[in-house]
C-alpha positions in Angstrom: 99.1 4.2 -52.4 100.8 1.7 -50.0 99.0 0.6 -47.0 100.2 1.2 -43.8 100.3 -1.0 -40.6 97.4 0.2 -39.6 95.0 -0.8 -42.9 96.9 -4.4 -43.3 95.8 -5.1 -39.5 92.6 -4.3 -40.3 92.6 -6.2 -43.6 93.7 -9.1 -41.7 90.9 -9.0 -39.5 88.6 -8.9 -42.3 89.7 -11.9 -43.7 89.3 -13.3 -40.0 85.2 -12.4 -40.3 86.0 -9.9 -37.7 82.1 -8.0 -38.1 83.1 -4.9 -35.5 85.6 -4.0 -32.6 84.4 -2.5 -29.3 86.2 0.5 -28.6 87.0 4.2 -27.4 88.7 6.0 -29.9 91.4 8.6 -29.3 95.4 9.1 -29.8 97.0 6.1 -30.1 94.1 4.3 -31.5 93.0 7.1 -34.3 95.1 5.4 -37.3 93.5 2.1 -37.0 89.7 3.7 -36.4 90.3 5.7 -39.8 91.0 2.1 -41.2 87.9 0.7 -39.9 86.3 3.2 -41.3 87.2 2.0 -44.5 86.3 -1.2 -43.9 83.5 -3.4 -43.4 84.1 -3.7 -40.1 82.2 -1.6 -37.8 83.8 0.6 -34.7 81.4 0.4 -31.8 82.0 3.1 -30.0 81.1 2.3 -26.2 81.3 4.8 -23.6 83.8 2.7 -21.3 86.2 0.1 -22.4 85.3 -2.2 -20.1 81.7 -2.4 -21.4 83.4 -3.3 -25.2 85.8 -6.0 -23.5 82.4 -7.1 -21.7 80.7 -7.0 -25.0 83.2 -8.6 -27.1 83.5 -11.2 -24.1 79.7 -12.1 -25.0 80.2 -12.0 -28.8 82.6 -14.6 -28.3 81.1 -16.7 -26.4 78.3 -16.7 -28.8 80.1 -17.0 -32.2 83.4 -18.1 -31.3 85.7 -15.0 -31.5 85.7 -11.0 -30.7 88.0 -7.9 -30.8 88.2 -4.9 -28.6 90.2 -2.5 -28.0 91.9 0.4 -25.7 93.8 3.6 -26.4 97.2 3.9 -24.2 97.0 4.3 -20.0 93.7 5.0 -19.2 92.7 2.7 -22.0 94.4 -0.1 -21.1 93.4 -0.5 -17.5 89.7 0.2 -18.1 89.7 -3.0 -20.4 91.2 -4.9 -17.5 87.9 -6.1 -15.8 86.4 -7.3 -19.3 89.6 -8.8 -20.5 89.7 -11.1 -17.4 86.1 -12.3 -17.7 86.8 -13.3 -21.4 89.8 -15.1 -20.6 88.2 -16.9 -17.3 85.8 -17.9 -19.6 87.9 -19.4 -22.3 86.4 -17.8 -24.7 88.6 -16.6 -27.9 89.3 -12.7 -27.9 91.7 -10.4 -29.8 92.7 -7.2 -27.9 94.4 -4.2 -29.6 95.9 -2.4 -26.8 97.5 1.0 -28.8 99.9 2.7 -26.8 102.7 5.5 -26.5 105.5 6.6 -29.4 107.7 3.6 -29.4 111.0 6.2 -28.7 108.8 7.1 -25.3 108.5 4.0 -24.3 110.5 3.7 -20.7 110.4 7.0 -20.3 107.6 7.6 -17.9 105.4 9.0 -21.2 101.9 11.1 -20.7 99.6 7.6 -20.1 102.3 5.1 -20.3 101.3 1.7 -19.1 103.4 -2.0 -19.9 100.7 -3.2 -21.8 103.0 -6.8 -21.6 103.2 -6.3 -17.4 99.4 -5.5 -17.4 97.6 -8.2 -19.4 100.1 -10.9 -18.5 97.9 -12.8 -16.4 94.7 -12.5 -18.3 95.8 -13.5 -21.6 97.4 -16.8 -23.3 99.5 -14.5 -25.8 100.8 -10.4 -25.4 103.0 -9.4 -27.2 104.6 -5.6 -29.0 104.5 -5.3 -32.8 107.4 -2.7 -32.9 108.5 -3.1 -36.7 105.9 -3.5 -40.0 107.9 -7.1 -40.9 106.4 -8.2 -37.2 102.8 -7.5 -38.1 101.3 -10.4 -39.8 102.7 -13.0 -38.1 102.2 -11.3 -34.5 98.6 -11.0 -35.7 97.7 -14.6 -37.1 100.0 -16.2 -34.0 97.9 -14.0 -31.7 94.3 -14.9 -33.2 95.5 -18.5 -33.0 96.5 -18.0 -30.0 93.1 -17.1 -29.0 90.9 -19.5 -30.6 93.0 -22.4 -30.3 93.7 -22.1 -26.4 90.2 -20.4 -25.6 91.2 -17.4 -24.4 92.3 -13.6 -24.6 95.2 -12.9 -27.1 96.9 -9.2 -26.8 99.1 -7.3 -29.2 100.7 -4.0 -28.2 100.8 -1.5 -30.7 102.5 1.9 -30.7 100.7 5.0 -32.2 103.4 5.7 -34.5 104.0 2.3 -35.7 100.3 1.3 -37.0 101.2 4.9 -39.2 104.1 3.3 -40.7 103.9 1.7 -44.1 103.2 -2.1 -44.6 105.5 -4.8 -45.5 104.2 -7.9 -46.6 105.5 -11.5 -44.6 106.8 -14.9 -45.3 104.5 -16.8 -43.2 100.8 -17.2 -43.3 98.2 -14.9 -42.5 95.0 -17.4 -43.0 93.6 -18.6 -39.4 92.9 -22.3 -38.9 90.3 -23.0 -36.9 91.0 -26.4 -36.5 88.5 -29.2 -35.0 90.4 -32.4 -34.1 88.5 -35.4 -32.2 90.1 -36.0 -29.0 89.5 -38.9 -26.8 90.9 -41.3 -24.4 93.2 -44.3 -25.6 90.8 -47.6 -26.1 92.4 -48.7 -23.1 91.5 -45.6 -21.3 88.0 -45.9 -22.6 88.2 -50.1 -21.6 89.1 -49.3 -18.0 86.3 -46.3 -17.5 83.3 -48.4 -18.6 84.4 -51.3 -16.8 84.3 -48.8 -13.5 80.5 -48.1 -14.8 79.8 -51.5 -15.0 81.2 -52.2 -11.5 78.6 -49.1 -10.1 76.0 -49.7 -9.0 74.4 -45.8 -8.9 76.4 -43.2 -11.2 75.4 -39.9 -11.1 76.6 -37.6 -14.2 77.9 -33.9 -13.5 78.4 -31.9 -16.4 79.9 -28.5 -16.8 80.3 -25.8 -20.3 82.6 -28.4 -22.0 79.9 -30.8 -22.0 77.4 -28.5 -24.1 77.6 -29.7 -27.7 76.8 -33.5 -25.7 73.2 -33.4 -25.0 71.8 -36.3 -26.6 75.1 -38.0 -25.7 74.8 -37.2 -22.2 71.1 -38.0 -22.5 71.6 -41.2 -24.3 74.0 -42.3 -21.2 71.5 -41.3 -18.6 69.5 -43.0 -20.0 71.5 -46.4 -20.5 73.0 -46.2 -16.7 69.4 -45.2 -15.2 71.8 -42.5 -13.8 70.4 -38.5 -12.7 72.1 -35.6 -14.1 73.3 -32.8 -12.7 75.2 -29.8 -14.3 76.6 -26.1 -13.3 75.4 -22.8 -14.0 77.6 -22.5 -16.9 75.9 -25.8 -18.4 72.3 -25.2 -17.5 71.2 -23.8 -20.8 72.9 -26.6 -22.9 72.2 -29.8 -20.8 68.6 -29.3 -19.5 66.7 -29.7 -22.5 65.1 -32.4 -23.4 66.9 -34.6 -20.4 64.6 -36.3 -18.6 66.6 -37.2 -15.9 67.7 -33.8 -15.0 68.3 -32.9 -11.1 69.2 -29.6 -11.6 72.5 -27.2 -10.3 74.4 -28.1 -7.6 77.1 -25.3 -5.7 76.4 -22.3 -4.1 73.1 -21.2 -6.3 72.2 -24.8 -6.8 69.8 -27.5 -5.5 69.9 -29.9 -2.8 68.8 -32.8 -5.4 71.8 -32.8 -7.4 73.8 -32.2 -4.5 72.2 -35.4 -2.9 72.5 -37.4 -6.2 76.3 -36.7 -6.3 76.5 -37.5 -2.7 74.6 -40.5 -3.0 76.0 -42.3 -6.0 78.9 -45.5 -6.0 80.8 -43.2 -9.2 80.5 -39.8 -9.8 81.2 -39.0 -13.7 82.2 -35.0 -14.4 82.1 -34.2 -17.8 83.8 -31.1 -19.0 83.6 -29.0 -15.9 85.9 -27.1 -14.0 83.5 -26.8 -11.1 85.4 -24.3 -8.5 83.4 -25.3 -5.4 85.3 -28.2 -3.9 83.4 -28.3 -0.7 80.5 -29.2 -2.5 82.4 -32.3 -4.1 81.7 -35.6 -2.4 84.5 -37.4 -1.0 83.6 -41.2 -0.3 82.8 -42.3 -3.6 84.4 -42.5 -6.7 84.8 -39.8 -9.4 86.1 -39.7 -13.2 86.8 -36.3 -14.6 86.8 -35.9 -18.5 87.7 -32.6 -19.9 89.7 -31.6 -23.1 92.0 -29.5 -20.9 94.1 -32.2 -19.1 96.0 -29.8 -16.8 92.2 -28.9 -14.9 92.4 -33.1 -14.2 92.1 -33.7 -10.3 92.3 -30.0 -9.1 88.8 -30.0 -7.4 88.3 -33.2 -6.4 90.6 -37.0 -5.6 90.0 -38.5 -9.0 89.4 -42.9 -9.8 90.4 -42.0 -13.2 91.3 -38.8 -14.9 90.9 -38.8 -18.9 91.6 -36.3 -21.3 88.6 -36.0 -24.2 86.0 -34.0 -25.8 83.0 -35.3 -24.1 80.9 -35.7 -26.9 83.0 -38.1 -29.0 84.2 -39.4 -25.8 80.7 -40.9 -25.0 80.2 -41.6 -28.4 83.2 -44.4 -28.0 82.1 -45.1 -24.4 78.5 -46.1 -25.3 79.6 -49.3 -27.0 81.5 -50.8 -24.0 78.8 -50.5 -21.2 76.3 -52.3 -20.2 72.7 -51.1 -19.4 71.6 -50.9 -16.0 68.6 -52.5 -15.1 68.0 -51.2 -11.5 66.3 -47.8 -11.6 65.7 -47.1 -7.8 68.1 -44.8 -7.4 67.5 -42.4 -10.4 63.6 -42.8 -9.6 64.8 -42.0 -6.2 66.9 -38.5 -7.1 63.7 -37.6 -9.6 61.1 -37.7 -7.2 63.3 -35.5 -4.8 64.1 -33.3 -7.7 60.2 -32.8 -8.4 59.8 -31.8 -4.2 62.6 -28.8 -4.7 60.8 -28.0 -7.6 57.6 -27.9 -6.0 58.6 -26.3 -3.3 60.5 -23.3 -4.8 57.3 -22.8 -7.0 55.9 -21.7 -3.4 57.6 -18.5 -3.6 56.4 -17.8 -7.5 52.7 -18.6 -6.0 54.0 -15.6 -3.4 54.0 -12.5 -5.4 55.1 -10.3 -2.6 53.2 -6.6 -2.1 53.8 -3.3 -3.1 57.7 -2.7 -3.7 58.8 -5.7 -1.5 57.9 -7.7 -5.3 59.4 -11.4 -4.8 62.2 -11.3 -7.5 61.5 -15.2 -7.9 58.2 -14.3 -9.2 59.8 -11.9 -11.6 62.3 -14.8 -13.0 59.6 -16.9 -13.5 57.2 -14.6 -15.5 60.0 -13.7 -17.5 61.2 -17.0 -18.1 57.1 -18.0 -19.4 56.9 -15.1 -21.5 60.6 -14.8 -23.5 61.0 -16.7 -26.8 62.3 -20.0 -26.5 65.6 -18.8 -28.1 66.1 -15.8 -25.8 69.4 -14.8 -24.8 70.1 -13.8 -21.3 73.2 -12.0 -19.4 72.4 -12.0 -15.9 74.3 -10.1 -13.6 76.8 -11.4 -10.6 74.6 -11.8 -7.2 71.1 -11.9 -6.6 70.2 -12.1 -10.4 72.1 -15.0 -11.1 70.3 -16.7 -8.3 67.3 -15.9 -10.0 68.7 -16.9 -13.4 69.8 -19.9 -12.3 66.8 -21.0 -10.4 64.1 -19.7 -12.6 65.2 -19.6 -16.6 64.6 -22.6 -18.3 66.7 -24.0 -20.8 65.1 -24.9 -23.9 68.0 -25.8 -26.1 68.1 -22.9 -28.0 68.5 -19.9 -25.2 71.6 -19.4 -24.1 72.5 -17.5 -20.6 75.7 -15.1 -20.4 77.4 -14.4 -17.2 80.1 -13.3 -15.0 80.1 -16.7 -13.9 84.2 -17.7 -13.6 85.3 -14.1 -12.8 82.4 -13.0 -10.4 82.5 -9.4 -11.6 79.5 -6.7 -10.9 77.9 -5.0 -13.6 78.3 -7.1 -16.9 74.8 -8.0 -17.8 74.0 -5.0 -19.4 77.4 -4.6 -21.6 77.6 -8.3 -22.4 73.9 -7.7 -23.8 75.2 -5.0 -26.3 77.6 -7.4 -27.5 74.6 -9.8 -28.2 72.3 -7.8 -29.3 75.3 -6.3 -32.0 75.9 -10.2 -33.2 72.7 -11.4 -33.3 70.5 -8.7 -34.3 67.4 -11.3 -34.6 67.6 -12.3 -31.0 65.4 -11.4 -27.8 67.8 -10.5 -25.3 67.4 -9.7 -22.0 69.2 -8.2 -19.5 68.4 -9.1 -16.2 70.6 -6.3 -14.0 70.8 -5.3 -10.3 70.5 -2.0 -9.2 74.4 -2.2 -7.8 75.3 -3.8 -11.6 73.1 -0.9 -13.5 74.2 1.9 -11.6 78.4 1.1 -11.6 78.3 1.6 -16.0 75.4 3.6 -16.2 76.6 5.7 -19.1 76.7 3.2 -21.5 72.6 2.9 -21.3 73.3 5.5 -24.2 75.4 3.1 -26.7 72.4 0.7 -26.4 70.4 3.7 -27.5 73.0 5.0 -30.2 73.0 1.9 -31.8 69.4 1.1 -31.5 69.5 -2.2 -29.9 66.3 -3.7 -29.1 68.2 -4.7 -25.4 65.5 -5.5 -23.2 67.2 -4.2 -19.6 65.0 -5.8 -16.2 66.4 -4.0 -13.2 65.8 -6.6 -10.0 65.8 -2.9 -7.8 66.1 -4.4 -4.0 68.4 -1.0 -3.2 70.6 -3.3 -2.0 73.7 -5.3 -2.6 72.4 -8.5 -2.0 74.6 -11.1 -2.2 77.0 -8.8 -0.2 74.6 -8.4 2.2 73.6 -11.7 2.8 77.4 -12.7 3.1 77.6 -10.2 5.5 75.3 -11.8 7.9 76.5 -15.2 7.0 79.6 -13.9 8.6 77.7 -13.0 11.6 78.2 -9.4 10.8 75.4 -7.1 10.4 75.3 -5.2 7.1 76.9 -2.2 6.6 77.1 0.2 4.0 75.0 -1.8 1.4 72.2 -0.2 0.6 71.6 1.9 -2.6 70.1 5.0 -2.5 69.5 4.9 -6.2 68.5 7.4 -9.5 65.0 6.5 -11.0 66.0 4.3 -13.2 63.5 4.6 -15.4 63.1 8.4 -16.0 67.4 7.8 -16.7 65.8 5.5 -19.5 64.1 8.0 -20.8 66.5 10.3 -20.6 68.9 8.2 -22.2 66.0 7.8 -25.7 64.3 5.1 -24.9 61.0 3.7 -22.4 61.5 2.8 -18.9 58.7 2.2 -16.5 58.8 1.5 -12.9 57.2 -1.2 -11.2 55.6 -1.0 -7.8 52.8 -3.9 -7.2 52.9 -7.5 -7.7 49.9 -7.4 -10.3 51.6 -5.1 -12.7 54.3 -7.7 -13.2 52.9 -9.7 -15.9 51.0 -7.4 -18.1 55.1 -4.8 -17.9 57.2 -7.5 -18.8 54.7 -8.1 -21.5 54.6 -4.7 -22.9 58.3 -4.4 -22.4 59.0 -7.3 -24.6 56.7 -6.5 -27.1 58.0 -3.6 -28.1 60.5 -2.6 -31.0 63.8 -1.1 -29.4 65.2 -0.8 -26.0 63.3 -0.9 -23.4 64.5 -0.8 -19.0 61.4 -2.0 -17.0 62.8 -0.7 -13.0 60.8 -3.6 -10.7 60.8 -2.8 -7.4 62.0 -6.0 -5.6 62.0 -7.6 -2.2 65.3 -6.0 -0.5 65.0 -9.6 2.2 64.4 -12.2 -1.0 66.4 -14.9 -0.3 67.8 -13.8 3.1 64.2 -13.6 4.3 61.8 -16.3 3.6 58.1 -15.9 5.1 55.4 -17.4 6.6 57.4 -17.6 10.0 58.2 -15.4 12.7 61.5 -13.1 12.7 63.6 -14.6 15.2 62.9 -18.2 13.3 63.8 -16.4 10.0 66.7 -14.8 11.1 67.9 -17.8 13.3 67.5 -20.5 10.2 68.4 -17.8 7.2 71.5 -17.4 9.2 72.4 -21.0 9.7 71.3 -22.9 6.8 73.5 -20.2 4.6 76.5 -21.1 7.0 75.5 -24.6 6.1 75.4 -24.2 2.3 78.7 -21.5 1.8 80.4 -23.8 4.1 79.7 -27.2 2.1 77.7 -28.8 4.9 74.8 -30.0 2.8 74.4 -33.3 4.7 72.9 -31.1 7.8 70.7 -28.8 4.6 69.7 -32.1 3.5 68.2 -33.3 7.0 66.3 -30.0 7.6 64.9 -30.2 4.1 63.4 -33.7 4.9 62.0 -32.9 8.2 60.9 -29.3 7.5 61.7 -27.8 3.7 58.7 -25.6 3.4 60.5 -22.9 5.6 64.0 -23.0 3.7 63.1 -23.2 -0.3 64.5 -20.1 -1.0 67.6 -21.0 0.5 68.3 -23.9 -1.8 
């Protein structure tokens, strides 16, 4: 029996070690679920689709390319949110947007949407298969689209056309999933070191693209006696093992890599496409390395701009420099790295009291208790603070964001998509109440599928980071608080523990129990609403006067007047920095 459109799609994604596609099923999308089904590839049936394009967004991130996909209308629009996080990301996604009878089409159809209009600007190739000859090149040009740009790749297709019987193509089907060594031209490499040589104090700034460079990034800290900073995005891959670490810089950062950046002759980025460029320094001089030339000299005036994969750029770099001898400056940026690191262990040391829990506290249990290859998806505001000041890298964890896109609720359906492709691996959620509570329903895929999802809810009954901004703005806060559901008992009602957490001292021994045991678990911690906004151990007015104008400060860029109130009085602004 001839196969139709449908079955030789999926076949092709077999051969492309496709393992499962996120999805809700219905209409337009029934033929190709029926040829899942008799496949090897397995249909996760979420309950929205933008948890699936969340999930496949973190299964691609992880193991280097996902598929989800969305019914016609309705389908299409949910996937949106997830879609634009995967391609913000660069990381490699196939979406299978099924859609009306190709004779509606123009017609103002029951749930017609222009799937080529709507995922235009979040994808790197969308295209319509309209005839069977179309279907295996569309297909292989679209996965190699997607893993050889970094990025979402879309293909419209019809309901009645993935019905329609096969035809075999001319061209190939196999995906190539190349791995060429860029670099600069020896000349390019020639003029770069002799800028390092000339520098006296070079701080490095890495990003995501410099994550497969650890040792080479250690190995040139090392050499030019030179700190390291890195973003959120490169925490979890340049941390380990680097001695001369100084930690984030940006909006969730530190004021020690700030202050090394700030304070250095040359500023080398590697492989980030850091968005903040108030929190660039301007009167020294900065190199910018990054396979994608086109991100060259958009955040910041550039000395040199040099298109290369950092690790074998380094590795050709190392030869032509010369070590530095002077280590003043590095010993310099350590010892103010080990202050902010001292001092933010302050608020750890404060547990907090009954429901008013520090949430910094929380982080750092957590981050003492999971395994040292823990995966974490943290969710946009006040968790990623606490992910980003708290969790350690160890070389094997990895942490999963919202971190390009800035969406709401993605921790929880990008841990589904983690837990799904790595089955072995602790992960752990770490949600807000605001993130929980806006895809709530699919708490019940996590307990359909029996993922061991470890979900921490950082319950302030607040929006946060909202907040905050609010009264950064000099506005009082309006309308974010969260009169929220009992998490836990939703848990249960959902299949699976959850257990609410009221008093500092329960902390320890709940995290412990929740990640102990076998299958999902939601532990619901009861959080200081004022954590961040708030520090103690000084009156209101002072709190309110200095919470007010220190974040001005920071969100502005301003960190030269942070870093003089941090000399002469950092105690009473750790948590702000």
């Amino acid at each position: 029996m001839a196969k139709n459109i449908a079955e030789q799609i999926v076949e092709m994604l077999e051969n492309a070690n496709v393992k499962r596609i996120y999805a809700v099923t219905g209409d337009s999308l029934n033929h190709l679920n029926i040829a899942v089904k008799k496949s090897s590839i397995e249909w996760i049936h979420v309950r929205h689709e933008e948890v699936g394009a969340y999930a496949a967004a973190a299964e691609a991130e992880l193991d280097g390319f996902a598929v989800c996909a969305g019914s016609c209308g309705p389908g299409h629009v949910h996937l949106i949110n997830g879609v634009y996080e995967a391609h913000k990301s660069h990381v490699p996604m196939l979406v299978i947007a099924s859609t009306i009878p190709s004779d509606e089409m123009g017609m103002d159809y029951f749930q017609e949407t222009n799937t080529i209009k709507l995922f235009d600007d979040c994808s790197h190739y969308n295209q319509m298969i309209t005839r069977p000859e179309q279907v295996q090149r569309t297909l292989q040009t679209a996965i190699q689209h997607a893993i050889s740009k970094k990025g979402v790749a879309v293909i419209g297709l019809p309901g009645d056309v993935s019905e329609l019987d096969a035809e075999e193509g001319s061209t190939s089907t196999q995906i190539f999933r190349t791995n060429p060594v860029i670099r600069p031209s020896d000349d390019e490499l020639k003029s770069l070191a002799n800028l390092i040589n000339e520098s006296k104090k070079v701080t490095l700034y890495c990003g995501i693209g410099a994550g497969e460079a650890n040792a080479e990034v250690v190995e040139l800290s090392k050499l030019l006696k030179a700190p390291v900073g890195y973003s959120f995005r490169g925490k979890m891959a340049i941390q380990p093992n680097n001695p001369n670490e100084v930690g984030l810089t940006g909006l969730l950062g530190f004021p020690s890599a700030y202050h090394a950046m700030h304070e250095a002759d040359l500023v080398l980025l590697l492989g980030t496409d850091f968005p903040y460029q108030k929190f660039m320094p301007v009167k020294n001089k900065i190199v910018q390395i990054d396979e994608s030339p086109e991100r060259l000299g958009r955040r910041a005036k550039l000395e040199l701009g040099l298109a290369g994969d950092v690790k074998e750029t380094i590795k050709a770099l190392l030869p032509l420099l010369e070590e530095k001898k002077d280590v003043h400056f590095l010993n310099e940026q350590l010892a103010f790295y080990e202050k902010v690191k001292e001092s933010q262990l302050e608020y750890v040391k404060d547990f907090g009291k009954e429901d008013a829990i520090q949430p910094e506290y929380v982080a750092h249990t957590l981050d003492q208790l999971a395994k040292k290859d823990a995966i974490f998806t943290v969710d946009t505001g006040m968790c990623c603070v606490w992910g980003a000041r708290f969790i350690t890298g160890t070389g094997e964890r990895k942490m999963l964001g919202s971190f390009n896109h800035g969406s709401m609720a993605n921790a929880m359906p990008m841990a589904i998509g983690a837990s799904l492709a790595h089955p072995g691996r602790e992960v752990i959620a770490m949600c807000g109440d605001g993130g929980l509570s806006m895809l709530l329903g699919d708490m019940a895929t996590i307990f359909q599928y029996k993922l061991p999802v470890k979900l921490i809810v950082f319950n302030n009954r607040t929006l946060g980071m909202v907040k905050l901004e609010m009264e950064v703005g000099g506005m009082p806060d309006n309308e974010t608080d969260m009169i929220n559901p009992d998490f836990a008992m939703v848990a249960q009602a959902m299949g699976y523990p959850g257990k609410n957490v009221h008093k500092p001292e329960e902390v320890e021994s709940a995290i412990k129990e929740c990640l102990a045991y076998n299958g999902p678990y939601l532990l619901n911690i009861f959080t200081n609403p004022n954590a961040l906004a708030l520090p103690p151990k000084i009156d209101f007015d002072q709190v309110l006067g200095m919470t007010k104008s220190m974040a001005q400060l920071m969100l502005g860029g301003k960190m030269e007047e942070v870093l003089d109130t941090v000399k002469t009085n950092y105690k009473h602004i750790k948590g702000l920095l």
